[in-house]
KENURO-677014 format. One line per 8 residues: for each residue x, y, z of N, C-alpha, C. Coordinates in steps of 0.02 Angstrom, whole numbers, plus 50000, padded with zeros to 5 digits. Each point is the difference from the previous one (the first is absolute). Layout:
X:Y:Z:X:Y:Z:X:Y:Z; ... .
! end
This chain:
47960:51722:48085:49933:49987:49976:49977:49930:50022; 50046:49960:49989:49974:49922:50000:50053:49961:50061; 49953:49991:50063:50033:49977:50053:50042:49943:50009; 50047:50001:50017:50044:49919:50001:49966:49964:50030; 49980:49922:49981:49954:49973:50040:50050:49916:50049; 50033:49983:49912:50030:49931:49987:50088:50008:49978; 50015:49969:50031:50088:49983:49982:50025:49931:50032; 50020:49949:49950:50027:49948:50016:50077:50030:50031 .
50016:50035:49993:50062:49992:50049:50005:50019:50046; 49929:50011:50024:49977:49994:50100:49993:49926:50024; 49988:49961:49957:49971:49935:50033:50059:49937:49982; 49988:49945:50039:50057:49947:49986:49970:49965:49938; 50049:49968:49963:49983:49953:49942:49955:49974:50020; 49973:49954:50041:49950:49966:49991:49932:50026:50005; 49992:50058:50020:49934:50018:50003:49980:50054:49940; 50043:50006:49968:49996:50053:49952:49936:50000:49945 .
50010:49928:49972:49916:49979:49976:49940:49994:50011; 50009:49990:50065:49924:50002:50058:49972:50067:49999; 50051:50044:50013:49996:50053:49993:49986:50051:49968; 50041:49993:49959:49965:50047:49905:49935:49970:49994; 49977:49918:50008:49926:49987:49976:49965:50052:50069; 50023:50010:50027:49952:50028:50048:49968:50078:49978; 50079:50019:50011:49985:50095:49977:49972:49998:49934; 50021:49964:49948:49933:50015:49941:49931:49976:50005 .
49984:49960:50037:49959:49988:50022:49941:50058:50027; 50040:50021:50032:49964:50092:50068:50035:50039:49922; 50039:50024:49962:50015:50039:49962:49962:49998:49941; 49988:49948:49976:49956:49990:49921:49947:49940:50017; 50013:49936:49997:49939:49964:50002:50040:49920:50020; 49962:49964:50041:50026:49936:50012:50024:49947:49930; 50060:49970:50021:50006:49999:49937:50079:49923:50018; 49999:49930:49953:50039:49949:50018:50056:50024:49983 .
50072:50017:50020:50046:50005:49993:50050:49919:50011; 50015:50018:49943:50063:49927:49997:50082:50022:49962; 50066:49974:50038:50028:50052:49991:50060:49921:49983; 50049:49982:49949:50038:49944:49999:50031:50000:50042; 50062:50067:50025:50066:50003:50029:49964:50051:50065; 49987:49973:50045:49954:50056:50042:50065:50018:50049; 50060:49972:49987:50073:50037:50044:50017:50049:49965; 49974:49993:49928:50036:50071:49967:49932:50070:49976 .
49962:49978:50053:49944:50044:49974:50014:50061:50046; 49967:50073:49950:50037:50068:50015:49905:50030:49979; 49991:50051:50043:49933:50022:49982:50001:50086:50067; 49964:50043:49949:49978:50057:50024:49935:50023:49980; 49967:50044:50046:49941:49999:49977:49966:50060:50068; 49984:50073:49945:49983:50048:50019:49937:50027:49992; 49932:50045:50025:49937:49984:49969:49963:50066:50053; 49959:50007:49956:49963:50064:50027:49936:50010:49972 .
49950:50012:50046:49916:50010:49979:49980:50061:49990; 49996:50023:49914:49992:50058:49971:49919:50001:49990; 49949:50027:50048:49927:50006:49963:49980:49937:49989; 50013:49954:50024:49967:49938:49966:50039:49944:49955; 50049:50041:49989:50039:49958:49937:50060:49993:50075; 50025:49928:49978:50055:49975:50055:50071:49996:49940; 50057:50015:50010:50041:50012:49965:50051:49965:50029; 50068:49952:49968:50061:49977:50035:50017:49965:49957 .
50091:50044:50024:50054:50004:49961:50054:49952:50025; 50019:49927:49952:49996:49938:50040:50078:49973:49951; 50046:49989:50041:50057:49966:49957:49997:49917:50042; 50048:49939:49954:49969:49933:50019:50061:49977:49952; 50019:49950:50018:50028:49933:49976:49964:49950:49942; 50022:49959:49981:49949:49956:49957:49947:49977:50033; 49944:50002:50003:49956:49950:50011:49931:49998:49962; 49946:49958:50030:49932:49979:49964:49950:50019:50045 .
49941:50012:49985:49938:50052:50046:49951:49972:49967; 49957:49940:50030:49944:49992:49982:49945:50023:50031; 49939:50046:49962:49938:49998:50039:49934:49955:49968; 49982:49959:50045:49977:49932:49997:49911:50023:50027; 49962:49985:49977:49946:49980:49996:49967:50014:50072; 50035:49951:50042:49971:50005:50073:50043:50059:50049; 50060:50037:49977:50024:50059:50028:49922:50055:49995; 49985:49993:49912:49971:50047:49986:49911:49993:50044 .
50007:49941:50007:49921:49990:50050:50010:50024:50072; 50052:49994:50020:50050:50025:50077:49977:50049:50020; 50008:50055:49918:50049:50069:49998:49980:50037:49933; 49953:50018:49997:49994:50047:49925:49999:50068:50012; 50025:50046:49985:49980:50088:50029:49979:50004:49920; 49975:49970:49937:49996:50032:49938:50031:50059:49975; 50049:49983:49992:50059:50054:49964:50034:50002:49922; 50006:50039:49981:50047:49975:49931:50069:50021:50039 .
50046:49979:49977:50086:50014:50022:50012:50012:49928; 50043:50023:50004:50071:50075:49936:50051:49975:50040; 50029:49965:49954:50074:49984:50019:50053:50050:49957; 50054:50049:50019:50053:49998:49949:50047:49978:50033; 50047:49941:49942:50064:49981:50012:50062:50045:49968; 50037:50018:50060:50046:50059:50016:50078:49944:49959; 49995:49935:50039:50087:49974:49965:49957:49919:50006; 50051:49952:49958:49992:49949:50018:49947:49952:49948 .
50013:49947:49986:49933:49974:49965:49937:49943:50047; 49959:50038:49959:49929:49987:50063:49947:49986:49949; 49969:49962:50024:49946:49968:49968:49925:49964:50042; 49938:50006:49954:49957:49982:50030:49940:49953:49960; 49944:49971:50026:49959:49953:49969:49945:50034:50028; 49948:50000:49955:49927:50016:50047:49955:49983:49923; 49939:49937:50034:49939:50033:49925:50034:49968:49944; 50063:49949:50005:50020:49946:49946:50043:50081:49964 .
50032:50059:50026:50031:50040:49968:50065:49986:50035; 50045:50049:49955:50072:49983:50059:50041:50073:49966; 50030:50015:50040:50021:50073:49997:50082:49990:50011; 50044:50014:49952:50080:49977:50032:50027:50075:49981; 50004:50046:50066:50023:50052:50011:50083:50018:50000; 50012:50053:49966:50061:50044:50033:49977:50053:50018; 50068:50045:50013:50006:50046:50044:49975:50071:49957; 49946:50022:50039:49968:50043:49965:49914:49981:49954 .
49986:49952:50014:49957:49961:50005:49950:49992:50010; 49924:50017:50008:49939:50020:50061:49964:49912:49965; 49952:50007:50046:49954:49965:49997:49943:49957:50049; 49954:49998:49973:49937:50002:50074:49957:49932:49990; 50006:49992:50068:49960:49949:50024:49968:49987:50049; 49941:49941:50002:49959:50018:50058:49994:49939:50071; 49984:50047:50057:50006:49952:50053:49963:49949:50013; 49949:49988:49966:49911:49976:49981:50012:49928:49964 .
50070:50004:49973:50001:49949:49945:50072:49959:50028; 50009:49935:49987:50076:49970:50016:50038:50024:49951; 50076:50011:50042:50029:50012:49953:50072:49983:50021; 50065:50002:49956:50043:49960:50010:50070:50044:49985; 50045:50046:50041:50045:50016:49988:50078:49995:50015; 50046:50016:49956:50073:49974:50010:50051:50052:49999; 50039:49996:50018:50055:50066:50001:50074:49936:49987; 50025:50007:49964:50055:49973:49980:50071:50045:50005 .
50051:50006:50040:50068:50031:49997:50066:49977:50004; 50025:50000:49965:50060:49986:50003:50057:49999:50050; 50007:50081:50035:50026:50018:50030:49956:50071:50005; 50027:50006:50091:49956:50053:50012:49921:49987:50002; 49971:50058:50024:49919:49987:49988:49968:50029:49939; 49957:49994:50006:49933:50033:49955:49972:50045:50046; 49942:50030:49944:49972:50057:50058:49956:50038:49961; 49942:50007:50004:49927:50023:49991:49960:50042:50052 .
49942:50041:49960:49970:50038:50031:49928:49976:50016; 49967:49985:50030:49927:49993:49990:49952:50024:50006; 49959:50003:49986:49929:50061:50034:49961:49950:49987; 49946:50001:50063:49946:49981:50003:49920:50033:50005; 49967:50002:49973:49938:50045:49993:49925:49962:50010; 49966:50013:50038:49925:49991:49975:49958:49981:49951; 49985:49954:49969:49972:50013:49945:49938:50045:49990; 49984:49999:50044:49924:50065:50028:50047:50064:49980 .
50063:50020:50018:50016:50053:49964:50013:50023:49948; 50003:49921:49951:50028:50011:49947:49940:50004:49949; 49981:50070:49971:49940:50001:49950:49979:49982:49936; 50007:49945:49991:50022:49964:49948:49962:49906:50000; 49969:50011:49942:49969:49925:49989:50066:49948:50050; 49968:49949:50022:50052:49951:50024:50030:49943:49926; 49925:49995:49961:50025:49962:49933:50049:50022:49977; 50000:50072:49998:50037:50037:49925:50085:49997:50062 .
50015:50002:50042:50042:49995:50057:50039:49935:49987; 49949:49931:50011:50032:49936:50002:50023:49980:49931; 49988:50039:49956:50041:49981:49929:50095:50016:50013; 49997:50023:50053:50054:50048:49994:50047:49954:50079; 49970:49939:50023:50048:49987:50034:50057:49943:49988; 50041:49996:50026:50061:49981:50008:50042:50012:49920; 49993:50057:49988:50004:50024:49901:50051:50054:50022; 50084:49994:49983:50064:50041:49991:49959:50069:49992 .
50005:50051:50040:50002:50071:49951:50044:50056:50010; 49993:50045:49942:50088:50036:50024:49984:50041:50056; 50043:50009:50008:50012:50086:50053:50058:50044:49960; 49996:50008:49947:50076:50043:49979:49946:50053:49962; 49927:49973:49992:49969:50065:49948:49936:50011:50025; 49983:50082:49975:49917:50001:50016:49978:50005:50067; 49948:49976:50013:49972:50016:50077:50038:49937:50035; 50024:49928:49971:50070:49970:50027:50048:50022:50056 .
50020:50030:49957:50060:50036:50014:50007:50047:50046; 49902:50058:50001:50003:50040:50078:49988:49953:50055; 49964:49959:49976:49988:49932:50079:50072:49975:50009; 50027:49979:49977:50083:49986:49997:50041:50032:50043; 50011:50039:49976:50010:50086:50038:49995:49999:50065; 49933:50004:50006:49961:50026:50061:50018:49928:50046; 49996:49939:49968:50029:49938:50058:50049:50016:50021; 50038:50009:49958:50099:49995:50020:50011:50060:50039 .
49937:50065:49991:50027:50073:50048:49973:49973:50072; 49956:49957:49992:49967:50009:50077:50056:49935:50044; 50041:49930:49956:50015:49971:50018:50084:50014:50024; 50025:50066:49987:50032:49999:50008:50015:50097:50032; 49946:50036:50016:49994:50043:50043:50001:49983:50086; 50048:50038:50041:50005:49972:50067:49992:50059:50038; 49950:50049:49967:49971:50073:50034:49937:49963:50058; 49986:50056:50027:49912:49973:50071:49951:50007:49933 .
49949:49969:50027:49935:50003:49960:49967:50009:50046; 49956:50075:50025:49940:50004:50042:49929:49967:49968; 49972:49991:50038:49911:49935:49975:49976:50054:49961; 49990:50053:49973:49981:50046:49955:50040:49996:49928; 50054:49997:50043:50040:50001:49918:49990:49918:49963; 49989:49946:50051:50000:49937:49983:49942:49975:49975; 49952:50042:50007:49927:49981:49979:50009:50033:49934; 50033:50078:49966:50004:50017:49953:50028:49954:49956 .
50062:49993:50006:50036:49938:49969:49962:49960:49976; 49937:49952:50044:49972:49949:49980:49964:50003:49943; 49966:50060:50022:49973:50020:49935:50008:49988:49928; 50088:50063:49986:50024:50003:49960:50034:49938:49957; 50002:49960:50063:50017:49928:49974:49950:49941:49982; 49933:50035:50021:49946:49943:49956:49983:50022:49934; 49998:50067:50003:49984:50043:49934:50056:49967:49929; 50078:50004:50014:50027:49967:49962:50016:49943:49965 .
49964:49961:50070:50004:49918:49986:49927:50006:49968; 49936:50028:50015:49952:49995:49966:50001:50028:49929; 50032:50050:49983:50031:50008:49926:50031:49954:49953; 50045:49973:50047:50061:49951:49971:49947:49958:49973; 49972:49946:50064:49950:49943:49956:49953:50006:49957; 49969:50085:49996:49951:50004:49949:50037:50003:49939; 50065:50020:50011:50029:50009:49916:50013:49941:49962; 50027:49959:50044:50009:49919:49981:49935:49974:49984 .
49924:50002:50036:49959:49976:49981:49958:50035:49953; 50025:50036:49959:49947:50038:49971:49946:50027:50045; 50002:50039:50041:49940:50030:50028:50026:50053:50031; 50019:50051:49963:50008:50066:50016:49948:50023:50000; 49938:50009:49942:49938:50025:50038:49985:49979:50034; 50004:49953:50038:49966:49993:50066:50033:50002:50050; 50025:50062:50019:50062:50003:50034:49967:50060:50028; 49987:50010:50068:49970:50054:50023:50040:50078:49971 .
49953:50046:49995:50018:50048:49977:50060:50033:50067; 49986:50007:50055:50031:50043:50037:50079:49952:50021; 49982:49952:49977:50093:49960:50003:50025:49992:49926; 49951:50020:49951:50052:50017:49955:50031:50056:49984; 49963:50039:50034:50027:50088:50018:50065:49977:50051; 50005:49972:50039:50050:49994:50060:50066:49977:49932; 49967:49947:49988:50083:49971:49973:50024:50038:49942; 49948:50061:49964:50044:50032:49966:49997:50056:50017 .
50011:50032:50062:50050:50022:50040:50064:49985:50031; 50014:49916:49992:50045:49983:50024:50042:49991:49937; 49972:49996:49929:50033:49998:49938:50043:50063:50005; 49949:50053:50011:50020:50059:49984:50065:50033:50044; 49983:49970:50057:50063:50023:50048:50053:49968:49975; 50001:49933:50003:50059:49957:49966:50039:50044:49945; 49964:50021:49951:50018:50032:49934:50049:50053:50035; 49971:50018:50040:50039:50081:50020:50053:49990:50040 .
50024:49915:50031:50043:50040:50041:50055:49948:49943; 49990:49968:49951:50039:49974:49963:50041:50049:49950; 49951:50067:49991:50027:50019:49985:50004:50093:50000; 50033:50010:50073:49997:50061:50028:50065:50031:49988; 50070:49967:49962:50054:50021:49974:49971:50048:49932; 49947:49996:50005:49976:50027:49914:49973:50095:50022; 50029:50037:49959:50007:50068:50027:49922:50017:49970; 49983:49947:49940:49936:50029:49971:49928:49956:50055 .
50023:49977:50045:49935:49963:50045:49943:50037:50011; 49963:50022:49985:49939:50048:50029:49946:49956:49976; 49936:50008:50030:49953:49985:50030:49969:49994:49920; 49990:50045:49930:49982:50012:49965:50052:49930:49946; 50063:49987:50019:50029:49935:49983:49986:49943:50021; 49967:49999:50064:49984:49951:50045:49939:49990:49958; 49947:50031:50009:49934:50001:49961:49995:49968:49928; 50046:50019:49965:50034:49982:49941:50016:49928:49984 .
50050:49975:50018:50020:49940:50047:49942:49952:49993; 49944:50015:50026:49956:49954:50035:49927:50000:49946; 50027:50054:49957:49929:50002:49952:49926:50021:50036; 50023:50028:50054:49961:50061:50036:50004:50057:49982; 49930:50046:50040:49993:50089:50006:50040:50019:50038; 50039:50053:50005:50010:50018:50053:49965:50029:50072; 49922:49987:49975:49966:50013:50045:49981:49954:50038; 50003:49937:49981:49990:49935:50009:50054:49975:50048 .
50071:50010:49970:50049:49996:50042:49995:50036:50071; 49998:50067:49994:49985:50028:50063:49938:49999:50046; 49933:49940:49985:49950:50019:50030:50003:49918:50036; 50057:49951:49955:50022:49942:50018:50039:50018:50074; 50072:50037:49983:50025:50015:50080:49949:50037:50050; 49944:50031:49968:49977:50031:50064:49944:49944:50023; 49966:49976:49977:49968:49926:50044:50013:49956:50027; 50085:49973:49980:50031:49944:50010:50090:50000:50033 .
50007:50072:50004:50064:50003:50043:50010:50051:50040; 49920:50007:50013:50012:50020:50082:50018:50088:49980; 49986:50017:49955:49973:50068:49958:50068:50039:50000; 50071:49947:49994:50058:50019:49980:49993:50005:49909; 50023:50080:49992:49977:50014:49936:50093:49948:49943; 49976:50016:49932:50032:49945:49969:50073:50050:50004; 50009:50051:50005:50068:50038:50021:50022:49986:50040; 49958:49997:50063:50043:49991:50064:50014:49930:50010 .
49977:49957:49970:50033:49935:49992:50058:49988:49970; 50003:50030:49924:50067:50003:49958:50060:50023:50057; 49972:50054:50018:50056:50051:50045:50031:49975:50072; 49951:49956:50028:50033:49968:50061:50035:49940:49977; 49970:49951:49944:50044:49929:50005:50051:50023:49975; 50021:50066:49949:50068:50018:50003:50055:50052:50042; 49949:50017:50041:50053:50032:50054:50014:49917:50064; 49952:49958:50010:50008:49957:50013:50079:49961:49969 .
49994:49998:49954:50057:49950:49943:50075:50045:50006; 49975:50051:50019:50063:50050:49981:50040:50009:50092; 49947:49978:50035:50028:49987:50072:50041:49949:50000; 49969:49944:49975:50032:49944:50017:50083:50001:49958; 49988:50030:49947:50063:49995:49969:50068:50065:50047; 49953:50031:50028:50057:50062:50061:50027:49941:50035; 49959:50000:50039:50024:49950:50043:50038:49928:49988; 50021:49997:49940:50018:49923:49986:50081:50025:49988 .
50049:49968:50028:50078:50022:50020:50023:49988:49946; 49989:49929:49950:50036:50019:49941:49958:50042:49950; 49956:50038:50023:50007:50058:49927:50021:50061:50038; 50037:49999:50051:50017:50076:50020:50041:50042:49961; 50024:49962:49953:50041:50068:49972:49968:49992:49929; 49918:50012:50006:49953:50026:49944:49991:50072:50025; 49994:50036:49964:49981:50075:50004:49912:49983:50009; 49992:50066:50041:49941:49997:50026:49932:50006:49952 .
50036:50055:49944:49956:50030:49944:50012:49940:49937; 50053:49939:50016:49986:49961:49940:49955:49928:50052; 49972:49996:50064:49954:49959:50015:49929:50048:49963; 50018:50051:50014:49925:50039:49997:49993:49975:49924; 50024:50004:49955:49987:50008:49932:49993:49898:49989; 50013:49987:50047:50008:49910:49994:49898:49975:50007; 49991:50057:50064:49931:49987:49996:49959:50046:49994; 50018:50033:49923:49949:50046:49951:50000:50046:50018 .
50025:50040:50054:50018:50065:50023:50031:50038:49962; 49973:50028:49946:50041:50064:49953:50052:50030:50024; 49974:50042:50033:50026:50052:50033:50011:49990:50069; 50080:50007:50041:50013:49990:50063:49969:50049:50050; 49992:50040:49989:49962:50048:50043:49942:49977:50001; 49956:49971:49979:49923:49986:50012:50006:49941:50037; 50055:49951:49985:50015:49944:50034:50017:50016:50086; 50047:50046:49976:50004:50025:50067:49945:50030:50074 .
49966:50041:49964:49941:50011:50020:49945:49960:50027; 49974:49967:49930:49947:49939:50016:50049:49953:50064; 50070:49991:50001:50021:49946:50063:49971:50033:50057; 50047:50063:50007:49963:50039:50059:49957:50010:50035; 49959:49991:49960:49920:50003:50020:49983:49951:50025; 50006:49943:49956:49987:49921:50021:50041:49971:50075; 50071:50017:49997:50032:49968:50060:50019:50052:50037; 49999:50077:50001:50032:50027:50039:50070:50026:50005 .
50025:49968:49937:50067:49997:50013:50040:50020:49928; 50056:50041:49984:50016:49969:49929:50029:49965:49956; 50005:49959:49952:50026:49945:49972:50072:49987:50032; 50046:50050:50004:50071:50004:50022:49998:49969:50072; 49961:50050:50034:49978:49998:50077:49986:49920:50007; 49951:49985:49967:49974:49914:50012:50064:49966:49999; 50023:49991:49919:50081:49954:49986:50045:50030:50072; 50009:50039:50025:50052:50013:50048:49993:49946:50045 .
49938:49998:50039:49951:49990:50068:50009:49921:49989; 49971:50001:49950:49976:49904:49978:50068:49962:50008; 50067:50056:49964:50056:49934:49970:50038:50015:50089 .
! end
C-alpha cells in the first residue's frame, strides 16, 4: 500500500539528517529538524497519496521538529495532520497547547500554525502514522476544529479507534494499490477523520449527512467482523446492535458498499477468516468442521459448500494445496 520511500541504513552517518529533513519535507511539510546524537540517528519513512489525503508510516530516533513561522510563509499547502503514535513517547506544542503522547494515541494539528515536536527513545525507535488532509476537505467549522489542536485523544474507542484501525491497516499493508482503489481509500479516510473531529468538537450535526452514512458503515462492518465467531450473527442482530431497522441496515449496504447485500458480507469475511486459518501450519491438525464452527459455520456441509463456491476448491482440498 504505502511505498518505501526513506531508510537511514542506505546512507552514511553523516548525511542521514540532511536527509530525513529533506524527505519529510517532499513527504509532509518543510519542517527544522535538530537531532543531539546525529551518529546514532535511525529513521524510516513510507507514504502514499490516497485522494488527496497524503499518508506516512515513519519510525525515528529521538529528535525535535520545529515548524517556524517563516517555513510556514515558504510553504503552506493548509492542511490539518492526524498523527497516531504506534510505540514510543512523543509529544507536541501548537496554540500555547502541548500534547505528550503514547502509543495508541491520535491527535491533530495544523500546518498554518508553528508548531513544535519531540520523539524521545530510549532504545530503539519510535514510530507514528500521519495523515495529512485539506482543510477544504474537511467539512467542518475551522473554529470548532482549532479547539481540538495539539489536545491527546484516544484511539482505543468509538470512531477513535476505527481511524486507529484504519492507520495501522494501511501502515502496515504491503498489497498494490491501483489509482481507483487509492482515490476510494481517500475518501474513506476523510469521512473518518471528519467524524472523529466532529465528535471531539461537538459538531456531529454538522457533519455532512452522506459521511455520516459512510462512517457508520464502517461502524457496522467493524461490528461484524469482530464478531463473526458468533453462530447467532445475522443481519437482523447486526441491525439490532446498532439500534437500527433492518431495513435501514440493508438499504445502508446497498448505497454504500457497492450493493454487497449485509449476508454476503457476514459470509465472505468468514469464509475469508476460515482461509486464513487452513492455510496457517500451526493449526493443521484442527479439524476442518471445528474451523468451520470457529467462524459461525453451524453446519460443515454448508461450510463446505459456501467454500466451494467462493474458491473453487474444498476446505480439505485448500489445507492440502496451501500447507
Amino acid at each position: 500500500m504505502l511505498e518505501d520511500l526513506f531508510d537511514t541504513e542506505n546512507l552514511p552517518v553523516r548525511d542521514r539528517v540532511e536527509a530525513w529533513r529533506e524527505i519529510t519535507a517532499s513527504a509532509l511539510v518543510p519542517n527544522d529538524v535538530r537531532v543531539e546524537v546525529a551518529a546514532g540517528f535511525r529513521a524510516s519513512l513510507r507514504a502514499a497519496n490516497l485522494g488527496g489525503a497524503q499518508v506516512a508510516a515513519m519510525t525515528y530516533a529521538s529528535h525535535r521538529t520545529r515548524r517556524t513561522p517563516r517555513l510556514i510563509r515558504r510553504c503552506d499547502p493548509e492542511m490539518y495532520a492526524v498523527g497516531l503514535v504506534l510505540r514510543g513517547v512523543q509529544g507536541i506544542f501548537q496554540d500555547q497547547c502541548h500534547a505528550s503522547l503514547d502509543g495508541g494515541e491520535l491527535v491533530v494539528y495544523s500546518t498554518s500554525r508553528p508548531f513544535e515536536a519531540m520523539v524521545h527513545v530510549r532504545d530503539g525507535t519510535a514510530a507514528s502514522v500521519v495523515v495529512q488532509v485539506p482543510r477544504a476537505l474537511v467539512p467542518l467549522p475551522p473554529n470548532r476544529v482549532d479547539r481540538l489542536l495539539a489536545a491527546p485523544l484516544p484511539g482505543h474507542e468509538g470512531v477513535g479507534r476505527l481511524l486507529a484501525g484504519f492507520l495501522t491497516q494501511l501502515s502496515t499493508d504491503t498489497g498494490p494499490c491501483r489509482p481507483a482503489d487509492a482515490h476510494r481509500l481517500g475518501g474513506v479516510l476523510v469521512d473518518l477523520l471528519t467524524a472523529w473531529l466532529a465528535h471531539h468538537a461537538d459538531a456531529v450535526d454538522r457533519t455532512p449527512a452522506e459521511t455520516r452514512r459512510g462512517v457508520q458503515l464502517l461502524e457496522v462492518q467493524d461490528f461484524i467482523r469482530r464478531h463473526l465467531g458468533d453462530a447467532g450473527l445475522t443481519p437482523a442482530a447486526v441491525a439490532a446492535a446498532h439500534h437500527i431497522s433492518l431495513r435501514s441496515l440493508h438499504r445502508l449496504f446497498r448505497e454504500h458498499a457497492g450493493g454487497e447485500t449485509v449476508a454476503a458480507y457476514i459470509r465472505g469475511r468468514r469464509l475469508a477468516a476460515a482461509r486464513r486459518d487452513l492455510a496457517d501450519p500451526r493449526l493443521a491438525s484442527r479439524p476442518v468442521h471445528a474451523t468451520a464452527a470457529r467462524w459461525g459455520f453451524s453446519r460443515a456441509a454448508d461450510f463446505t459448500r459456501a467454500f466451494r463456491t467462493a474458491y473453487g476448491t474444498t476446505p480439505s482440498e485448500y489445507r492440502a494445496s496451501a500447507q
